[in-house]
MARBA-3410 file (N, C-alpha, C, O; in Angstrom, 1 decimal):
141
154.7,94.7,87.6,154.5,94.8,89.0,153.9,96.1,89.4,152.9,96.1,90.2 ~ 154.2,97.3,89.0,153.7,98.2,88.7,152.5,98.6,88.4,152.2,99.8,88.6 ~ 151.4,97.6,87.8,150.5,98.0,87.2,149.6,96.9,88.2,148.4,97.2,88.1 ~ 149.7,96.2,88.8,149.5,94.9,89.9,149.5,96.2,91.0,148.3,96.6,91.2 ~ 150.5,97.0,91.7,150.1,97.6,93.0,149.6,98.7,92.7,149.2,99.4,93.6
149.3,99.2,91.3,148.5,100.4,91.1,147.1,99.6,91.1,146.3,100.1,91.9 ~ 146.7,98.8,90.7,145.3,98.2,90.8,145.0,97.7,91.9,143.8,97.8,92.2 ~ 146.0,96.9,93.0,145.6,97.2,94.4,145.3,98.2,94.8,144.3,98.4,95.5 ~ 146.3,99.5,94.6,145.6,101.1,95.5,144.4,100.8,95.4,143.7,100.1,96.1 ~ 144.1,101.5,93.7,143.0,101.7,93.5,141.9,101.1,93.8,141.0,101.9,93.7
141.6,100.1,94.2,141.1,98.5,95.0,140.6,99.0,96.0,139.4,99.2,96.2 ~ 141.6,99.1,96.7,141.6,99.6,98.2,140.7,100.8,98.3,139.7,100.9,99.0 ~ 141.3,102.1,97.4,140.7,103.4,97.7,138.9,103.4,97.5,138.0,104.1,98.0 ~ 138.9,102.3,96.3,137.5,102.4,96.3,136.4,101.3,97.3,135.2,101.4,97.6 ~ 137.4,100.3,97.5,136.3,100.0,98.9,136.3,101.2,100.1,135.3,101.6,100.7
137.7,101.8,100.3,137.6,102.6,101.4,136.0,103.9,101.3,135.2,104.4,102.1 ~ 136.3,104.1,100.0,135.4,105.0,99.7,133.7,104.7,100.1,132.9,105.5,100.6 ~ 133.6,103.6,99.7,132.1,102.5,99.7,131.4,103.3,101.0,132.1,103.7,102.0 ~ 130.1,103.5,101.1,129.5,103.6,102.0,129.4,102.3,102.8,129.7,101.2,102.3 ~ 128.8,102.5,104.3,128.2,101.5,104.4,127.7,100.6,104.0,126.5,100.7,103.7
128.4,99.3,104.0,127.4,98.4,102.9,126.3,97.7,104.6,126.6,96.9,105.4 ~ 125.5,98.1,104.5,124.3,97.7,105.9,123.1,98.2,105.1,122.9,99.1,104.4 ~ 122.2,96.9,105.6,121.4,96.9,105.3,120.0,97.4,106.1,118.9,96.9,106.1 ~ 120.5,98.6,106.7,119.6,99.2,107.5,119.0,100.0,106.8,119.4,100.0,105.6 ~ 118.2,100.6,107.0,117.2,101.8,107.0,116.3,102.3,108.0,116.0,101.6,109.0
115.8,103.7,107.6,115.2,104.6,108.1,113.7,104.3,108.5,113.0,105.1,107.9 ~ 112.8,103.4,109.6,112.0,103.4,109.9,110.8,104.4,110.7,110.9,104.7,111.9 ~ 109.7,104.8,109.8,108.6,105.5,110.7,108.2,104.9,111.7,107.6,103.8,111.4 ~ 108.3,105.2,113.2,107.5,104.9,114.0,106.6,105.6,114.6,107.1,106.7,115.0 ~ 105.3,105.4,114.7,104.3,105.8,115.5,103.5,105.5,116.4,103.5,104.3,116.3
102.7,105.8,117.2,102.2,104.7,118.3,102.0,105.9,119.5,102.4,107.0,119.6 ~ 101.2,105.2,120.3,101.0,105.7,121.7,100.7,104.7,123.0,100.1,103.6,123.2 ~ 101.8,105.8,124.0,102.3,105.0,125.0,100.8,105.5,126.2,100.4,106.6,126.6 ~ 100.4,103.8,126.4,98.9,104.1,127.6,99.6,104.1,129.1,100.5,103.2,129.3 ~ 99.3,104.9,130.0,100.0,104.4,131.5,98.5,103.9,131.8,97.5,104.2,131.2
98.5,103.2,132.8,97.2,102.8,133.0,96.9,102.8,134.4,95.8,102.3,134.7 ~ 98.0,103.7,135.4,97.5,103.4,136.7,97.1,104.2,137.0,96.0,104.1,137.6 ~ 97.7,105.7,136.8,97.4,106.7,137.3,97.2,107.4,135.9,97.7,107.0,134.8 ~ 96.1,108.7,135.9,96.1,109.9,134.7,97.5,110.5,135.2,98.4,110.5,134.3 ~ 97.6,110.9,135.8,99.3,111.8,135.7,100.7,110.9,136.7,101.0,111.1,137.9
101.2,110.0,135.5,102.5,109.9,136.1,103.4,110.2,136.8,103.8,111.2,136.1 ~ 104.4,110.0,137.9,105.3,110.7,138.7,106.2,110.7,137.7,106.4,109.5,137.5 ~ 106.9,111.4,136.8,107.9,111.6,135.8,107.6,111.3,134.6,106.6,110.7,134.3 ~ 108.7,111.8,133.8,108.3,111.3,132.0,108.7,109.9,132.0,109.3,109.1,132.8 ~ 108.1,109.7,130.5,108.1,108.0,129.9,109.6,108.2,129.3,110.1,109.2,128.9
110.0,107.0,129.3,111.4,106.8,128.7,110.8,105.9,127.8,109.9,105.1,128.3 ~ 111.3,105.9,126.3,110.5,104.8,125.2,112.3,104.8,124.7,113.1,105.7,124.4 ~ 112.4,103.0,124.7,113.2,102.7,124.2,112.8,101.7,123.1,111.8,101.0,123.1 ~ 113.9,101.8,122.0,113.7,100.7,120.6,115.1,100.1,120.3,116.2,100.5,120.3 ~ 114.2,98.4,120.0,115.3,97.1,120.1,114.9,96.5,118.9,113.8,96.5,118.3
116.1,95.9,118.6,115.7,95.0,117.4,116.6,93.6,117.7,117.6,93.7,118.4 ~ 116.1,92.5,117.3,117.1,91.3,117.0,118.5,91.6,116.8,119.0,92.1,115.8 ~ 119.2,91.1,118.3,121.0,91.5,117.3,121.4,90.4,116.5,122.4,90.5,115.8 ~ 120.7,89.3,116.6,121.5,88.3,115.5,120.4,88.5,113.8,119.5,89.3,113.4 ~ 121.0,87.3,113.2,120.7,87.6,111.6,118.9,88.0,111.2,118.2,88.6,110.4
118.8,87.0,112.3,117.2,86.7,112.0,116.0,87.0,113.6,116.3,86.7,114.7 ~ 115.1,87.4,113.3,114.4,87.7,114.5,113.4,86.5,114.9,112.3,86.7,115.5 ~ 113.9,85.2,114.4,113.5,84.3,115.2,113.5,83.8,116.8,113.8,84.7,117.6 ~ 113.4,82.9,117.1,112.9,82.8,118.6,112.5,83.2,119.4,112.5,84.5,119.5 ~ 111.9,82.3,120.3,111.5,83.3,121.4,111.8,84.2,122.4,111.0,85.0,122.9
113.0,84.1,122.7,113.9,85.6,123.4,115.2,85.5,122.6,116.1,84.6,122.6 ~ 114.9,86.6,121.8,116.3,86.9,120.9,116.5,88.2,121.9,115.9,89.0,122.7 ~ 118.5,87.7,121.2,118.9,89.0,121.8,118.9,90.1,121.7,118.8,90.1,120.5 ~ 118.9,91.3,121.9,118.4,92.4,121.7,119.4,93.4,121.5,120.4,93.6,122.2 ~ 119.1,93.9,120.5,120.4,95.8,120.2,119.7,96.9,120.8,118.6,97.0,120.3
119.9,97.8,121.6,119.4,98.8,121.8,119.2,99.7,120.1,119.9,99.2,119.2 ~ 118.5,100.6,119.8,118.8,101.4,118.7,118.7,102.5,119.1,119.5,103.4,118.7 ~ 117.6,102.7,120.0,117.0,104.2,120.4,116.6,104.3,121.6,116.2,103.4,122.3 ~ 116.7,105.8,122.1,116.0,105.7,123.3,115.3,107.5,123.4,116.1,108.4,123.2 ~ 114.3,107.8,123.7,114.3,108.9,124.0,113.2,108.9,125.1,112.9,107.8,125.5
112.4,110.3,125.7,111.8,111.0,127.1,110.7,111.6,126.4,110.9,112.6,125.7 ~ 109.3,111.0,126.7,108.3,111.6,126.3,108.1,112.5,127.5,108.9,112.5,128.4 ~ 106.9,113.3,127.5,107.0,114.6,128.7,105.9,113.5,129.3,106.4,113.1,130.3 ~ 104.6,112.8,128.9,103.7,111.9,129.3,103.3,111.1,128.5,103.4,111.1,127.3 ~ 102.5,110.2,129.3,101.7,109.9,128.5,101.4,109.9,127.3,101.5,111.1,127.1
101.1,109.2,125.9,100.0,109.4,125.0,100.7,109.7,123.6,101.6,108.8,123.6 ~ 100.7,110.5,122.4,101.0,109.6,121.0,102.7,110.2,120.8,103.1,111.0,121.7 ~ 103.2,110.1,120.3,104.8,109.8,119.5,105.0,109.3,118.3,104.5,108.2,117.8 ~ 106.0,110.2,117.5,106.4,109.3,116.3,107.7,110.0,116.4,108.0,111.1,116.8 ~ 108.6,108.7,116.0,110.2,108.3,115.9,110.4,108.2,114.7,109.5,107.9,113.9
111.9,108.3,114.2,112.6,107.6,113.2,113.8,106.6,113.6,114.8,107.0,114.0 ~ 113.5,105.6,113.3,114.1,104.3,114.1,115.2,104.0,112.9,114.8,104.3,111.8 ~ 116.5,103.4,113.0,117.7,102.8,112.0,117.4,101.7,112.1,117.1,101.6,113.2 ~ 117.3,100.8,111.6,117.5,99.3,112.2,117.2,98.5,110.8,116.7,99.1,109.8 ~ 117.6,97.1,110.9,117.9,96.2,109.7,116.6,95.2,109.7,115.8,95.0,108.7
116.5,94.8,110.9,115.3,93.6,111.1,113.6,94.2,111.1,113.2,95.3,111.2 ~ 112.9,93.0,111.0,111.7,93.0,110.3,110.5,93.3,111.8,109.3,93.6,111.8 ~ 111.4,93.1,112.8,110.4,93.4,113.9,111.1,93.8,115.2,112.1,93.3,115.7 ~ 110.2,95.1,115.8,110.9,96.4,116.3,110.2,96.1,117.4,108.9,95.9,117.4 ~ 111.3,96.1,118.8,110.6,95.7,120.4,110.7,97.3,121.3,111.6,98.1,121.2
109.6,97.2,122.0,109.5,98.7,122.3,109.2,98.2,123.7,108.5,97.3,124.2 ~ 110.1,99.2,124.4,110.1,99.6,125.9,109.5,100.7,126.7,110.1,101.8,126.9 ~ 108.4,100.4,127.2,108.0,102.1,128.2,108.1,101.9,129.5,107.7,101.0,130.2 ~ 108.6,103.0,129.6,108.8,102.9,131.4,108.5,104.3,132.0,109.2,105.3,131.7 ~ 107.6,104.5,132.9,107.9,106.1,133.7,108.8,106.2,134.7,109.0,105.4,135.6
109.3,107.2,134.4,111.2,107.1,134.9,110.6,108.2,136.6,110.5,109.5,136.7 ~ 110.4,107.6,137.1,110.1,108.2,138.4,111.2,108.7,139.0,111.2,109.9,139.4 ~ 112.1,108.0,139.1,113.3,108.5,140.0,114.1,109.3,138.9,115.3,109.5,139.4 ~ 114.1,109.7,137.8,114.8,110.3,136.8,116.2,110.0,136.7,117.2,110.8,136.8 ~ 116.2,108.5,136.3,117.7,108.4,136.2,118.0,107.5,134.7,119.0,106.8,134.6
117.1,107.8,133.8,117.0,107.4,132.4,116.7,105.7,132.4,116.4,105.0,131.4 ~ 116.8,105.3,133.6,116.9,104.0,133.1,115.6,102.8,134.2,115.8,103.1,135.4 ~ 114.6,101.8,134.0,113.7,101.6,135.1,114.6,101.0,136.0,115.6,100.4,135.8 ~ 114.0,101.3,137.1,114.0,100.7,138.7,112.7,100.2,139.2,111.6,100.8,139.3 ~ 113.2,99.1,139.4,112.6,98.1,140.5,111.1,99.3,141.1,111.3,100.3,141.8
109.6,98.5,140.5,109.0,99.5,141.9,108.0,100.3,140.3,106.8,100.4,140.2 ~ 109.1,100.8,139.3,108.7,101.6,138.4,107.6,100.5,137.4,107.8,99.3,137.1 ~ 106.3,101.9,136.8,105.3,100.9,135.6,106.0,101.1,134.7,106.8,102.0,134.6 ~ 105.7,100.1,134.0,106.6,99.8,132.4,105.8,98.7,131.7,105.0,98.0,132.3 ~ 106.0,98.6,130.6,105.5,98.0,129.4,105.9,97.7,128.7,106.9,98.4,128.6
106.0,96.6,127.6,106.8,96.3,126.4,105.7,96.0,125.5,104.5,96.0,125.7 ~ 106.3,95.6,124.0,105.3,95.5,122.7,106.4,95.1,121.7,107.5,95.7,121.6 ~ 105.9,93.7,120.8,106.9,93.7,119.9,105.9,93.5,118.2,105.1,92.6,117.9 ~ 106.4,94.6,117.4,105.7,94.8,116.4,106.3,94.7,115.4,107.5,95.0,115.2 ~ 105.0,94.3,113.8,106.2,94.1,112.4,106.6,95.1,111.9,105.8,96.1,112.0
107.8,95.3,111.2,108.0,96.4,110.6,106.7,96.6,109.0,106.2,95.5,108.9 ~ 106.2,97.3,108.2,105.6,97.0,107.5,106.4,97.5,105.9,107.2,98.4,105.7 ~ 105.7,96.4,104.9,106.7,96.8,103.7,107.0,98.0,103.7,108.0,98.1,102.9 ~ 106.6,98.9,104.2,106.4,100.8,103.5,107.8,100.9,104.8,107.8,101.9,105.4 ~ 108.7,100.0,105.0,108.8,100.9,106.4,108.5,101.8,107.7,109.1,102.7,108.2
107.2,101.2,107.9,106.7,101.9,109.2,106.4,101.2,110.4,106.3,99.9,110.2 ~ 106.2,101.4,111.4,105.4,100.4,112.3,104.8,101.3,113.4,105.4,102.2,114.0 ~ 103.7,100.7,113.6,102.3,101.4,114.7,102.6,100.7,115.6,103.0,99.6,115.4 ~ 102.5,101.3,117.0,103.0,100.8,118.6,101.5,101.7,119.6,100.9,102.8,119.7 ~ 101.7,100.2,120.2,100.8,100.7,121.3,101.7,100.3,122.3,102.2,99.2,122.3
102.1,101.3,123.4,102.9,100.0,124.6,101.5,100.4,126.2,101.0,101.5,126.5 ~ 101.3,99.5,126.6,100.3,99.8,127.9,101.5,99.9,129.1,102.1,99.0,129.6 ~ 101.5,100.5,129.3,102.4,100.6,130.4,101.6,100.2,132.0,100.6,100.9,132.3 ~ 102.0,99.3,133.0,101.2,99.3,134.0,101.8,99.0,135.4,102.8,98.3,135.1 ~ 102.0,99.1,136.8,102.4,98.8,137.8,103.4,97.3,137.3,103.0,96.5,136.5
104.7,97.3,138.0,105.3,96.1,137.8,106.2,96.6,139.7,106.5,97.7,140.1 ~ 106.3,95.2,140.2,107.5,95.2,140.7,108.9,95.1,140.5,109.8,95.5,141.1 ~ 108.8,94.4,139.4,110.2,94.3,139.1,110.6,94.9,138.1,109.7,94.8,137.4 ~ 111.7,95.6,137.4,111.5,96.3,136.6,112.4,95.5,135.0,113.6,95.2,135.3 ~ 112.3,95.2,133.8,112.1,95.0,133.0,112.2,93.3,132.5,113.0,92.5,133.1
111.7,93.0,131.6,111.4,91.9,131.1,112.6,91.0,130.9,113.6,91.7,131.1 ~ 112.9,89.8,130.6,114.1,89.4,130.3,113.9,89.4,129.2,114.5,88.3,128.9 ~ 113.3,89.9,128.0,113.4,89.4,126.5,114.3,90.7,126.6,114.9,90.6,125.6 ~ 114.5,91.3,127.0,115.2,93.1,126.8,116.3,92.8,127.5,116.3,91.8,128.2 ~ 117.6,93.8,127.2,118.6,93.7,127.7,118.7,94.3,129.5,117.7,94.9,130.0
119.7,94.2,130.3,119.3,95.1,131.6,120.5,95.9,131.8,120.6,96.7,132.7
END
């Protein structure tokens, strides 16, 4: 019996030990965000990154994980390092006018959904342009 709950510990200690078993990784992103209405936007761009939350990034509005979010100063190129598991990375631009990190009604914004590439990387263009309403329903709100 003895040698039965020492080989459970040890069992245990070494899954506890285990890293993450996820199959994520470290993705290059790069790309540049276009505004298109005006040359100088009322506030910075907020660029958010989504991936598929279920297994597979099939259909046509999957649901979405936030991964990332960060505040460009304007306009124009960016490169990120993105976590994420799935094969194709949805990108949000928005110029955050009223500065409250997140779009409102009124604010331009943009979206773009691209492949990740074997190498781990993926190139983004988002056009960002006048909307009234503010974001898409393939994205979370």
């Amino acid at each position: 019996m003895k040698t039965s709950l020492f080989e459970m510990f040890v069992s245990l200690v070494v899954v506890a030990a285990l890293p993450g078993c996820s199959a994520a990784r470290d993705v290059a992103v790069s790309g540049t965000v276009r505004e298109t209405s005006t040359p100088n936007p009322d506030g910075p761009i907020r660029l958010s990154f989504y991936e598929s939350a279920g297994p597979a990034d099939a259909g046509p509005a999957p649901e979405l994980e936030l991964l990332d979010s960060v505040s460009l100063p304007a306009p124009g190129a960016f490169r990120e390092t993105v976590s994420m598991q799935g094969k194709k990375l949805y990108v949000v631009a928005f110029v955050d006018a009223d500065g409250s990190d997140a779009c409102t009604d009124g604010e331009s914004w943009g979206e773009t959904v691209v492949d990740v590439g074997s190498d781990d990387t993926a190139n983004v263009v988002v056009k960002v342009t006048p909307q009234s309403h503010c974001l898409p329903m393939s994205t979370p709100e």
